[in-house]
C-alpha positions in Angstrom: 90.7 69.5 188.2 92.2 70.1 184.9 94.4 67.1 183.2 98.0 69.0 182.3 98.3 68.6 178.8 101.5 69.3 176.5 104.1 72.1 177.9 104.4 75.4 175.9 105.8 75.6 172.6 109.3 77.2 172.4 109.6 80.0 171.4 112.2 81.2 168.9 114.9 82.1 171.9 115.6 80.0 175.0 113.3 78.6 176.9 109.0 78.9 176.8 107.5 82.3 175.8 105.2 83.4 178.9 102.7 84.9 176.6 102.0 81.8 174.5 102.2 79.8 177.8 99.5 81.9 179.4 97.5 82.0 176.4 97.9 78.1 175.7 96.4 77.6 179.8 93.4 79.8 179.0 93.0 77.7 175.9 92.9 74.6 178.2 90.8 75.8 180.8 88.4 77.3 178.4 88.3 73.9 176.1 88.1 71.8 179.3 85.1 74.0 180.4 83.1 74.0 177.0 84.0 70.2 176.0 83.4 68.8 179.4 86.9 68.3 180.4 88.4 66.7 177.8 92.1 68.4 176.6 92.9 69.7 173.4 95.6 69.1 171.2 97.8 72.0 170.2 100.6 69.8 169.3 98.3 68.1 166.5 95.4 70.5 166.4 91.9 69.5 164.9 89.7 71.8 165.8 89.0 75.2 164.6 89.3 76.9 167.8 92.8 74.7 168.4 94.4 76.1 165.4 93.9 79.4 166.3 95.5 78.9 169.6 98.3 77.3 167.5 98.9 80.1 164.7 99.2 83.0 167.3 101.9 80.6 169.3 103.6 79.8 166.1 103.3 81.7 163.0 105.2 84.5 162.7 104.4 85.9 159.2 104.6 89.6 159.5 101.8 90.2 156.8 99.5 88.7 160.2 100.4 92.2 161.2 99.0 94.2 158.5 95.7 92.6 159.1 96.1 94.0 162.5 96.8 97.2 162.4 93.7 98.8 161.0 95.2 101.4 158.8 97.7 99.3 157.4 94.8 96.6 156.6 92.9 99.5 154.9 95.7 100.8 153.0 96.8 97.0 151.9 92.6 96.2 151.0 92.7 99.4 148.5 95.6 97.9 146.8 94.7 95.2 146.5 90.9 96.1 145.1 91.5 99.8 144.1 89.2 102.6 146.4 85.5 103.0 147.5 85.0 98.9 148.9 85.4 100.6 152.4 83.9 102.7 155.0 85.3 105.7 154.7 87.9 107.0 157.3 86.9 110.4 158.4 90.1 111.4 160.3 93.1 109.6 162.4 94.5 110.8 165.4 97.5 110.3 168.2 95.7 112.0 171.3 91.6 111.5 171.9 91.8 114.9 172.9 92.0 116.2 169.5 88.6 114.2 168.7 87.1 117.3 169.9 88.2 119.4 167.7 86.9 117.3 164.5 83.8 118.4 162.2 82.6 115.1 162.2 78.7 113.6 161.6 76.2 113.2 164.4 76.7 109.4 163.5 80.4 107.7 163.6 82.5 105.0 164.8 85.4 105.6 166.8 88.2 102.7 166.5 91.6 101.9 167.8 94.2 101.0 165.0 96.3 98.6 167.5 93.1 96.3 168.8 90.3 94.2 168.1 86.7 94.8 169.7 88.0 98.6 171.2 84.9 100.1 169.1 82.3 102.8 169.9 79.5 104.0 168.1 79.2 107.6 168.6 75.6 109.3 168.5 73.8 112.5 168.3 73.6 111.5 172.6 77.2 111.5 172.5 77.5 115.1 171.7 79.9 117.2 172.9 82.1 113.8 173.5 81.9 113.0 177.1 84.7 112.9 179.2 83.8 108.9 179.4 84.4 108.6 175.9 87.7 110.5 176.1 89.2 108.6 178.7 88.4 105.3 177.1 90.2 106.4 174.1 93.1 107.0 175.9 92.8 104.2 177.8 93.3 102.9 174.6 96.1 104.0 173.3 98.1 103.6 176.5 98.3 99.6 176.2 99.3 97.1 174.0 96.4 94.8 173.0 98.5 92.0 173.0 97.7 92.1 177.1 94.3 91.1 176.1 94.8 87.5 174.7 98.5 87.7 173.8 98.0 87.2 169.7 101.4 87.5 168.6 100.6 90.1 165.9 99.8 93.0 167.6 102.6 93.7 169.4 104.2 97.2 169.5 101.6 98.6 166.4 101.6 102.2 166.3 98.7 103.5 168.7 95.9 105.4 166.8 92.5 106.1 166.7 90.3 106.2 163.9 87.2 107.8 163.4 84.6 106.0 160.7 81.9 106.4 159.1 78.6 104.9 160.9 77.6 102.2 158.0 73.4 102.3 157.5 71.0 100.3 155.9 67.8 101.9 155.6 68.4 103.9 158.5 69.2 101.4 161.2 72.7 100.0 161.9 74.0 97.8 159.2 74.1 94.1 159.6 77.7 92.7 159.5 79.0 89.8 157.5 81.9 87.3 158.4 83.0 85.1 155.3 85.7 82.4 157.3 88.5 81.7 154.0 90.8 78.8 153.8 93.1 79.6 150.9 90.2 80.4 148.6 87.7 78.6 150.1 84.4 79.6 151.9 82.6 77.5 153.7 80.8 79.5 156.4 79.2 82.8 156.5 78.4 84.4 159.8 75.7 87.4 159.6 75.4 89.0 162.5 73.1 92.8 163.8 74.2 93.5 167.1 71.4 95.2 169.2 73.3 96.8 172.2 76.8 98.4 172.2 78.0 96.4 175.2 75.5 93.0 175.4 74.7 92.1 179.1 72.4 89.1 180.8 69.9 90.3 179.5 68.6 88.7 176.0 67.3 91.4 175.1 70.7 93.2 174.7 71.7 89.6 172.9 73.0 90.2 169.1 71.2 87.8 166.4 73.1 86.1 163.8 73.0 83.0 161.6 75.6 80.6 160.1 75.5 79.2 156.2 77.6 77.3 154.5 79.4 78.3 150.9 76.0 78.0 149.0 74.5 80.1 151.3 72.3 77.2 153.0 71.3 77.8 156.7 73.5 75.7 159.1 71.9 74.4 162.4 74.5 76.3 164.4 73.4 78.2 167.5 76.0 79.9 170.3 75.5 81.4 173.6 74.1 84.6 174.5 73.2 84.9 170.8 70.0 84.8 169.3 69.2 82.6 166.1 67.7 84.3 163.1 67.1 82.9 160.2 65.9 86.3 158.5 69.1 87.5 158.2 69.8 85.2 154.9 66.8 86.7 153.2 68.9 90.5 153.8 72.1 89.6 152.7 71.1 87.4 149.4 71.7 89.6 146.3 75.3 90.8 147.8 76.4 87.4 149.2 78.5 86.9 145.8 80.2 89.8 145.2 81.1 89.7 148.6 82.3 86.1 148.4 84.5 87.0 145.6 86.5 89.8 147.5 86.7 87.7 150.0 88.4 84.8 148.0 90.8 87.8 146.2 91.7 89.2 149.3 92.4 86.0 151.6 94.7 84.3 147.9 96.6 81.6 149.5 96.6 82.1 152.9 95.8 79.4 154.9 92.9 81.3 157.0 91.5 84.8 157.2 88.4 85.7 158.2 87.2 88.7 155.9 84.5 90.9 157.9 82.2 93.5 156.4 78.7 94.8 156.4 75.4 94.8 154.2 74.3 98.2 153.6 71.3 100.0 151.6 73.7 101.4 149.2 76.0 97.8 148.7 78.4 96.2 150.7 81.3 97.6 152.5 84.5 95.6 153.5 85.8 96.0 157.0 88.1 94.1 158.5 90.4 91.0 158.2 90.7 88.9 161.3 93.3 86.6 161.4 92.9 84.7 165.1 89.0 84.7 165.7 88.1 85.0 169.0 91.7 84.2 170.0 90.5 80.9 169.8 88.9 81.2 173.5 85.5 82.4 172.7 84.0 81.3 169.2 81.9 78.5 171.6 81.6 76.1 168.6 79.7 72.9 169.3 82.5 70.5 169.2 81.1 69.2 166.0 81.0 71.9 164.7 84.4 73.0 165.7 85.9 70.3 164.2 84.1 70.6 160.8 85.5 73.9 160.4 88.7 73.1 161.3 88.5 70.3 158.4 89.0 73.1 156.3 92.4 74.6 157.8 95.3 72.6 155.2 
């Protein structure tokens, strides 16, 4: 039985808001779970994973929601570091029907603008685009993502989908890159090569990864359902600080982003800009761990 903690933050009317309650009892149950039953602190928070939870009950920058919205972000990364440090968009649409009417690659990614994780990979096996494919799309763009895990900033985004160019390095999928900023700072790097579009129970379908610190040193940090592999430093070395230093332009002064991208046979390629991580509810940091990179978060 879980220990009740601290009520809800306020929000800005009267009374609680029901999203940041709901959000702040998965937090608990999910801490509770991982930490064996010991209560966070979202009043005070420490942790990494705790101030997530806390930013997406109380910060209310709207520049949160440019990092959002994927088109917006794209738009707002070329101004910020002129053209060409992205994959390139190959069209934007309203209505997934009208994906079939694109001259696209055999190879793409199809995104929604308004979400985080709704992402396909779309192969020479996907063609002519199933009807699966379709519906998901519109699936899609019927909700509001903030029904997934209730982060505040993106609510009400315009509802688009994005096709993308599929990233390669020498042929195979691209590993990805995760630099975690604190106003300039850098101290972890996440590389990660998923090897199954949806993982299931079985390892095989696990994605591998490794963590390093700001020097690029190997950190003893292994997750769940994740395998750990060192070999990933050796293929990211030569663009680690280039990519380091976008990172650092892009993320200024803000007090956390998480600046995604990938590592391709032809350079690197920025992607995304993450500012709640998991939510806060799935990261599964050790504890240790979760405080030492919360240490970081002024």
């Amino acid at each position: 039985m879980l220990v009740e903690g601290p009520r809800p933050f306020p929000s800005s009317g009267d009374g609680p808001d029901p999203a940041a309650a709901e959000l702040e009892r998965w937090y608990r149950e999910r801490y509770a779970s991982f930490h064996g039953g010991r209560q966070p602190d979202l009043q005070q928070p420490r942790l990494f994973s705790e101030r997530v939870v806390a930013r997406i009950i109380r910060d209310r920058d709207p520049q949160l929601r440019v990092y959002c919205d994927k088109l917006q972000c794209k738009a707002w990364i070329d101004s910020q570091l002129g053209p060409g440090f992205q994959p390139l968009t190959l069209a934007v649409v309203e209505d997934a029907e009208a994906l079939r009417g694109l001259d696209l690659p055999s190879r793409w990614i199809l995104k929604a603008s308004h979400g985080s994780g709704w992402t396909r990979r779309i192969g020479p096996d996907d063609q002519p685009l199933q009807a699966e494919l379709i519906a998901q799309a519109n699936d899609w763009l019927q909700r509001d993502y903030t029904e997934v895990n209730r982060e505040w900033a993106y609510g009400d985004l315009q509802r688009r989908l994005i096709a993308e160019e599929w990233l390669l390095d020498n042929g195979a999928t691209a590993p990805e890159i995760s630099v975690f900023c604190f106003a300039g700072r850098t101290p972890l790097i996440r590389l990660h090569l998923a090897r199954s579009i949806t993982p299931t129970a079985d390892p095989a379908s696990w994605p591998l990864e490794c963590f390093l610190d700001g020097q690029a040193r190997l950190l003893p940090i292994e997750r769940p359902r994740r395998h750990h592999d060192p070999s990933l430093q050796a293929r990211c070395w030569d663009a680690l600080p280039r990519f380091l230093e976008l990172a650092r332009t892009l993320t200024g002064q803000q007090e956390f982003l998480r600046i995604d991208g990938y590592l391709c046979a032809d350079g690197l390629r920025l992607g995304e800009i993450t500012p709640y991580p998991y939510a806060g509810l799935g990261f599964d940091l050790d504890p240790c761990w979760d405080a030492w990179l919360g240490s970081f978060w002024d």
